[in-house]
PyMOL Python script that loads the backbone (N, CA, C, O; Angstrom):
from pymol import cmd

cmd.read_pdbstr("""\
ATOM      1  N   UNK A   1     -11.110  -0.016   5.284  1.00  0.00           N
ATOM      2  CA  UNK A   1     -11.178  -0.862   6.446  1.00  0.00           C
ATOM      3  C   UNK A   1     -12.537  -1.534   6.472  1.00  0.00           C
ATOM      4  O   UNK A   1     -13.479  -0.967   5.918  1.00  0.00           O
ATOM      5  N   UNK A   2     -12.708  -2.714   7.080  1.00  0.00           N
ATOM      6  CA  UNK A   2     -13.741  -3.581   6.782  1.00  0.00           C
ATOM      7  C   UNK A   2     -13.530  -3.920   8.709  1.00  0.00           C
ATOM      8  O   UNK A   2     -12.507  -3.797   9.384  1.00  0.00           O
ATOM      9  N   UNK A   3     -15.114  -4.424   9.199  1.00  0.00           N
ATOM     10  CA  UNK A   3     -15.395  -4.790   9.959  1.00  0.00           C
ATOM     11  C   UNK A   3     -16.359  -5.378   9.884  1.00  0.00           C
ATOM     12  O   UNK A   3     -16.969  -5.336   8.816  1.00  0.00           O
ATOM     13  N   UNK A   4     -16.916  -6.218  11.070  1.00  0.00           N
ATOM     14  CA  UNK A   4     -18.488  -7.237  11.130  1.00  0.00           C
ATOM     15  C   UNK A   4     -18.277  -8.647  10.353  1.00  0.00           C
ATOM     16  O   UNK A   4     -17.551  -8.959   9.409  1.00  0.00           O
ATOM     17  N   UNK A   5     -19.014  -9.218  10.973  1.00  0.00           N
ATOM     18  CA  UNK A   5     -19.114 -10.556  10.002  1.00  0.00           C
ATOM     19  C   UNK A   5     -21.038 -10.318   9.240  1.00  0.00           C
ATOM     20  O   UNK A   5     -21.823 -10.359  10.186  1.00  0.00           O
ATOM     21  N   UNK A   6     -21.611 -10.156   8.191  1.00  0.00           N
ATOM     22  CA  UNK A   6     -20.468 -10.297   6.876  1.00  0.00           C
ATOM     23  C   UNK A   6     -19.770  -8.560   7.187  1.00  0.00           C
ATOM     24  O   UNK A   6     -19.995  -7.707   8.046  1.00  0.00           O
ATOM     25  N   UNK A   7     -18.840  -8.641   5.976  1.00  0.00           N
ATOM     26  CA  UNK A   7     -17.638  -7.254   6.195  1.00  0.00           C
ATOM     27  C   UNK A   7     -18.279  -6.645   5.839  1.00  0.00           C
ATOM     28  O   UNK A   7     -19.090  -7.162   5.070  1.00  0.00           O
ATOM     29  N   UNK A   8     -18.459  -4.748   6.169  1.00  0.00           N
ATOM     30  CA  UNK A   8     -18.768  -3.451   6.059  1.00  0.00           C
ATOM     31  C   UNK A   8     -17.819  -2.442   5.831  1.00  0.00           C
ATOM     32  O   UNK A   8     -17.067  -1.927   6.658  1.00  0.00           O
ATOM     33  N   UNK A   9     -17.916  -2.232   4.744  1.00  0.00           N
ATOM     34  CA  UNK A   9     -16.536  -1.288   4.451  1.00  0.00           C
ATOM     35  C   UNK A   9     -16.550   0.139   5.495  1.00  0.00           C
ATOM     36  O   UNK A   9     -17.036   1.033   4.803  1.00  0.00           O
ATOM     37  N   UNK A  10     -16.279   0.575   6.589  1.00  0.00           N
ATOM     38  CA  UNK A  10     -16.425   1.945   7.398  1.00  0.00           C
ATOM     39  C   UNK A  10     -15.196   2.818   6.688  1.00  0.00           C
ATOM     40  O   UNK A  10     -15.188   3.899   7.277  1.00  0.00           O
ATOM     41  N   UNK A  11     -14.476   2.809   5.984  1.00  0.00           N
ATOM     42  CA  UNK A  11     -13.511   4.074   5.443  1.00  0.00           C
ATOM     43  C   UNK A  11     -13.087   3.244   4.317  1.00  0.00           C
ATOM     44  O   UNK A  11     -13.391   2.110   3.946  1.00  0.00           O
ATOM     45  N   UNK A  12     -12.042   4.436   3.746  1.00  0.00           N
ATOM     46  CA  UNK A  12     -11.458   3.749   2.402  1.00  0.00           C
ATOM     47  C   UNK A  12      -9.771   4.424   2.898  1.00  0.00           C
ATOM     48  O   UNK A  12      -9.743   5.653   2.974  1.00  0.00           O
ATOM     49  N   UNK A  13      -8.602   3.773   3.180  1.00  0.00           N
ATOM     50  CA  UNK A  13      -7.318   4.032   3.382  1.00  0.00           C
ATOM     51  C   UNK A  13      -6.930   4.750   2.665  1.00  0.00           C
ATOM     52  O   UNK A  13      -6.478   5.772   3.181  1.00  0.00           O
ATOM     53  N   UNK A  14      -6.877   4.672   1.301  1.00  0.00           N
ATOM     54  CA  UNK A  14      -6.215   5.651   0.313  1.00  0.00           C
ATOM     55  C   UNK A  14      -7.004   5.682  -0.891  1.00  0.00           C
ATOM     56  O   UNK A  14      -7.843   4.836  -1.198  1.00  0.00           O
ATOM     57  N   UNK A  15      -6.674   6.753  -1.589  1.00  0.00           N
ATOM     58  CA  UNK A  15      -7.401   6.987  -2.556  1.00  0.00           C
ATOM     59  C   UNK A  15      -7.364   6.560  -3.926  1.00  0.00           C
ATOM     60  O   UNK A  15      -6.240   6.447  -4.414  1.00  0.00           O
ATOM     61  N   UNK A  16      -8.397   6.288  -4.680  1.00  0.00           N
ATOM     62  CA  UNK A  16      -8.177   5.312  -5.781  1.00  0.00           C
ATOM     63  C   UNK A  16      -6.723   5.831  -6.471  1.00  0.00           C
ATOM     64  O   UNK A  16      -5.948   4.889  -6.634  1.00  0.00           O
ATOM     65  N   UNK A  17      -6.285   6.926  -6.837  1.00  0.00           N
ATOM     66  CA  UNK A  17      -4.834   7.122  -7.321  1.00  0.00           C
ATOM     67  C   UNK A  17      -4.332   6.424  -6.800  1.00  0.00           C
ATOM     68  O   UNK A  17      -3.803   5.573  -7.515  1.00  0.00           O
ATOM     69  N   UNK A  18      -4.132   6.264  -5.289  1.00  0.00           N
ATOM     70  CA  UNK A  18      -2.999   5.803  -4.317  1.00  0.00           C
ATOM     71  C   UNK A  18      -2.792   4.641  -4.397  1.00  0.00           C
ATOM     72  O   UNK A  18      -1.710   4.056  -4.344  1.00  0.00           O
ATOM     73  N   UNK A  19      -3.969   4.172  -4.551  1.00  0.00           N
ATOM     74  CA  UNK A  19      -4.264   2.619  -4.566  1.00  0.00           C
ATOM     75  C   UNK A  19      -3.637   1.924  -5.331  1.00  0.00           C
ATOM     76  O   UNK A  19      -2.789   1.061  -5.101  1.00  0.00           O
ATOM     77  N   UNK A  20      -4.534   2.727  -7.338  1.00  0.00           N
ATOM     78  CA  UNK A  20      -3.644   2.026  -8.345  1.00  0.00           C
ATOM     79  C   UNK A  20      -1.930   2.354  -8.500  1.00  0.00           C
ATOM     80  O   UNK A  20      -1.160   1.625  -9.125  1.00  0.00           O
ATOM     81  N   UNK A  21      -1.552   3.577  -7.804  1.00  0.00           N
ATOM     82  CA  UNK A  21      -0.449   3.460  -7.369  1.00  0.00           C
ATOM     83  C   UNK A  21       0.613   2.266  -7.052  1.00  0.00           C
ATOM     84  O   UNK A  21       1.459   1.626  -7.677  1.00  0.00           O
ATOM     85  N   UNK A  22      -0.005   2.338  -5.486  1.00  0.00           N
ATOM     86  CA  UNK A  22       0.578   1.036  -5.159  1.00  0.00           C
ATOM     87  C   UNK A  22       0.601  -0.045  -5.855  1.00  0.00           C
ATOM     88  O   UNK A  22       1.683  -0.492  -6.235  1.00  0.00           O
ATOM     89  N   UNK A  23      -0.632  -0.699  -6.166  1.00  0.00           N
ATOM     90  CA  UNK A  23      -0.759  -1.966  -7.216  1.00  0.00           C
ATOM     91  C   UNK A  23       0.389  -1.996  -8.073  1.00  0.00           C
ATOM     92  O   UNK A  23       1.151  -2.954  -8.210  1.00  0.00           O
ATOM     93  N   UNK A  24       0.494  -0.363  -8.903  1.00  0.00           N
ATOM     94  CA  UNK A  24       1.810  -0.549 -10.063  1.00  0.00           C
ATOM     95  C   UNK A  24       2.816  -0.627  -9.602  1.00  0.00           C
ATOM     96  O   UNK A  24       3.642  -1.330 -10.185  1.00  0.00           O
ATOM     97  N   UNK A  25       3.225   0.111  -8.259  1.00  0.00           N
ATOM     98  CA  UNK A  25       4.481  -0.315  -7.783  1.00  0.00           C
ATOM     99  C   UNK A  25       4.603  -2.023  -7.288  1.00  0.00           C
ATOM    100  O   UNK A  25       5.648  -2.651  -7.460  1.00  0.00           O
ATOM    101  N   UNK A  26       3.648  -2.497  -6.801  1.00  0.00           N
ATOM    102  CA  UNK A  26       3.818  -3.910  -6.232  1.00  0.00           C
ATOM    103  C   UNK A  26       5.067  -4.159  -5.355  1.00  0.00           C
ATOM    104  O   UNK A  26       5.678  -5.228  -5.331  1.00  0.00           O
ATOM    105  N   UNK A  27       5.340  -3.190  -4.725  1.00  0.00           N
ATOM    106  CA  UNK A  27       6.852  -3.550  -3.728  1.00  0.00           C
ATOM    107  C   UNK A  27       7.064  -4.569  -3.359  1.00  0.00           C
ATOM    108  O   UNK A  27       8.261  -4.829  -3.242  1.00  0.00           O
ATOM    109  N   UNK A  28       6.012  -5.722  -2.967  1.00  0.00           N
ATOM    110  CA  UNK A  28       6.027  -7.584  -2.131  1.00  0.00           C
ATOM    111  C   UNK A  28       6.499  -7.881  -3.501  1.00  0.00           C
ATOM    112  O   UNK A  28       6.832  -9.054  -3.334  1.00  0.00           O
ATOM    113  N   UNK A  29       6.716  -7.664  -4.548  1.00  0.00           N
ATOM    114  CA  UNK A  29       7.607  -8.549  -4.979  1.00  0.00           C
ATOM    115  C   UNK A  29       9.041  -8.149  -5.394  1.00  0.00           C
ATOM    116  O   UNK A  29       9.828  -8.660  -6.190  1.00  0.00           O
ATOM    117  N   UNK A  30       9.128  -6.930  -4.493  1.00  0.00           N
ATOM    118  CA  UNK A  30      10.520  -6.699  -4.872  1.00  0.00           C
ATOM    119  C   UNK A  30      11.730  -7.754  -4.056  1.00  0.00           C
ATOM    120  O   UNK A  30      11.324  -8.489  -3.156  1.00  0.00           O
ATOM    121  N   UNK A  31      12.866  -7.760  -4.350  1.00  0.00           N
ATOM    122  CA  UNK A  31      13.834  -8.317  -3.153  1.00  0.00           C
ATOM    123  C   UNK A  31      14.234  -7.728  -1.890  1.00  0.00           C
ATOM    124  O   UNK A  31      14.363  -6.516  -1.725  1.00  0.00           O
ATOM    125  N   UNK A  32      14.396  -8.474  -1.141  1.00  0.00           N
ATOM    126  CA  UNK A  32      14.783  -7.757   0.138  1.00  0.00           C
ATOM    127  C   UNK A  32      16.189  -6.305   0.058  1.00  0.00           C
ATOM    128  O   UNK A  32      16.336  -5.274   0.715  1.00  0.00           O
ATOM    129  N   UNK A  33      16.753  -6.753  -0.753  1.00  0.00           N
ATOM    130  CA  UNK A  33      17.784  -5.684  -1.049  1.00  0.00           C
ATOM    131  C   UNK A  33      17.188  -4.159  -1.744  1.00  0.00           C
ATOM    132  O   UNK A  33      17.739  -3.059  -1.760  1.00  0.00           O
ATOM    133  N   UNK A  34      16.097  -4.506  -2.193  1.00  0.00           N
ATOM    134  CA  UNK A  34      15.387  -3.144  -2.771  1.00  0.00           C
ATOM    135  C   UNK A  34      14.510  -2.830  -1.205  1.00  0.00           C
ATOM    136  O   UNK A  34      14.516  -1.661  -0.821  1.00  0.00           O
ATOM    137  N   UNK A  35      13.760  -3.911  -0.317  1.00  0.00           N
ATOM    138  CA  UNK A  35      12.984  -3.215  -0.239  1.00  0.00           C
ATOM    139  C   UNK A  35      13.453  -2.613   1.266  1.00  0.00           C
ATOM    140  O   UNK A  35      12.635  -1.919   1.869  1.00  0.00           O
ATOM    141  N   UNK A  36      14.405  -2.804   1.704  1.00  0.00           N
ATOM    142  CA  UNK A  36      15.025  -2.621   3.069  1.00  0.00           C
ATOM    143  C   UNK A  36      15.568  -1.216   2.809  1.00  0.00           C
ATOM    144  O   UNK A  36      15.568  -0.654   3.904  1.00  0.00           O
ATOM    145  N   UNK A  37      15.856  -0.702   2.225  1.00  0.00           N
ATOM    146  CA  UNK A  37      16.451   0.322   1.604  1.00  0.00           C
ATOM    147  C   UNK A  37      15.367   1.230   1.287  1.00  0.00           C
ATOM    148  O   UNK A  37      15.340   2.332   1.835  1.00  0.00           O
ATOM    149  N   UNK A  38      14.619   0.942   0.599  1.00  0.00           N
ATOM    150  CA  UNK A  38      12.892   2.119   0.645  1.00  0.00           C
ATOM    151  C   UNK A  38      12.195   2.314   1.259  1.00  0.00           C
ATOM    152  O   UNK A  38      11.181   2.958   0.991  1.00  0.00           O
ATOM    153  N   UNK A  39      12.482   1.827   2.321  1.00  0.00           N
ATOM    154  CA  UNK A  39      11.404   1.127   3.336  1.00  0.00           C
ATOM    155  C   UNK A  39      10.696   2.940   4.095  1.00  0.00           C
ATOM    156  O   UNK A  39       9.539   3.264   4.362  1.00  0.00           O
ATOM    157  N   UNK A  40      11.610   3.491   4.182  1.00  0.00           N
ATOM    158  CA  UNK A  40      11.184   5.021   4.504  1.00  0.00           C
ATOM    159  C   UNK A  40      10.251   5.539   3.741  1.00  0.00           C
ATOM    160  O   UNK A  40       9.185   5.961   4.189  1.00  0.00           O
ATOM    161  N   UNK A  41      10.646   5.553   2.253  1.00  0.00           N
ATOM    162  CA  UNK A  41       9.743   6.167   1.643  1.00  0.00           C
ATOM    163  C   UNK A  41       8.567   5.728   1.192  1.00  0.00           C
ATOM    164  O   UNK A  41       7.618   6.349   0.714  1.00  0.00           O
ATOM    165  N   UNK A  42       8.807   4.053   1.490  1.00  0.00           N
ATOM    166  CA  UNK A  42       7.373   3.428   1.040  1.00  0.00           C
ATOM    167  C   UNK A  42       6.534   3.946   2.619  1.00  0.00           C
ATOM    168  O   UNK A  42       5.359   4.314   2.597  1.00  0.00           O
ATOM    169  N   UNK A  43       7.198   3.905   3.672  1.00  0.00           N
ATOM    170  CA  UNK A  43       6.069   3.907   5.258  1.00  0.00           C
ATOM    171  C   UNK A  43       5.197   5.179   4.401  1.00  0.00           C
ATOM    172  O   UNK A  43       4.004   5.167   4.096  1.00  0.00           O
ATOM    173  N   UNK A  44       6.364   6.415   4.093  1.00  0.00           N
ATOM    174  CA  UNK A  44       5.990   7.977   4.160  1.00  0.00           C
ATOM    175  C   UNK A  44       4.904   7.904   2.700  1.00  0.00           C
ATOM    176  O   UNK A  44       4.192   8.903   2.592  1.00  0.00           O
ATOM    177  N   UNK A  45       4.692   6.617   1.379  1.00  0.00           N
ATOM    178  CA  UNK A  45       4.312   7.013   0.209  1.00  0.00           C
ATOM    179  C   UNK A  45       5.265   7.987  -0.786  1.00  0.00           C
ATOM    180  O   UNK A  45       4.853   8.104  -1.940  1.00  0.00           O
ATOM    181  N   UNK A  46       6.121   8.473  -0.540  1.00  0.00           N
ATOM    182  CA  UNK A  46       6.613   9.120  -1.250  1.00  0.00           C
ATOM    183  C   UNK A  46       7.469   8.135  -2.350  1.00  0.00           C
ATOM    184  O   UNK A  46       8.611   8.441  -2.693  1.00  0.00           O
ATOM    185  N   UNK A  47       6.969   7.249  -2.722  1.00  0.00           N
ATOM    186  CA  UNK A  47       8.063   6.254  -3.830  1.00  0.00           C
ATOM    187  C   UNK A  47       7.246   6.424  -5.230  1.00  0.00           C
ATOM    188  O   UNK A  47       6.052   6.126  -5.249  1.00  0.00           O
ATOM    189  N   UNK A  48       7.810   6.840  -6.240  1.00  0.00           N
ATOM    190  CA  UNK A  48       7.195   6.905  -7.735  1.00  0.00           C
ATOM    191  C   UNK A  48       7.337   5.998  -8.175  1.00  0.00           C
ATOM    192  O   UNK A  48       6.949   5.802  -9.327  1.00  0.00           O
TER     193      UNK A  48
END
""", "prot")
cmd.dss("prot")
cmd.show_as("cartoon", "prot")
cmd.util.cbc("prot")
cmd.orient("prot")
């Protein structure tokens, strides 16, 4: 999370695993038919 003008990083959301995680999953470019349907397990993280 970032705040102030200029930005200050005050926390980090997830952890670098999690992060490059996500990146490899890239879900925004899945279709709506994939992603309406995962949508649970992406809120919860639990998607490999």
């Amino acid at each position: 999370m970032e705040v102030g003008n200029p930005g200050q990083v005050i926390r980090i959301r997830f952890s670098a695993n999690e992060g490059a995680g996500l990146l490899d999953l890239a879900w925004w470019d899945w279709p709506d038919e994939k992603v309406h349907p995962a949508r649970h397990a992406l809120m919860a993280m639990i998607v490999k």
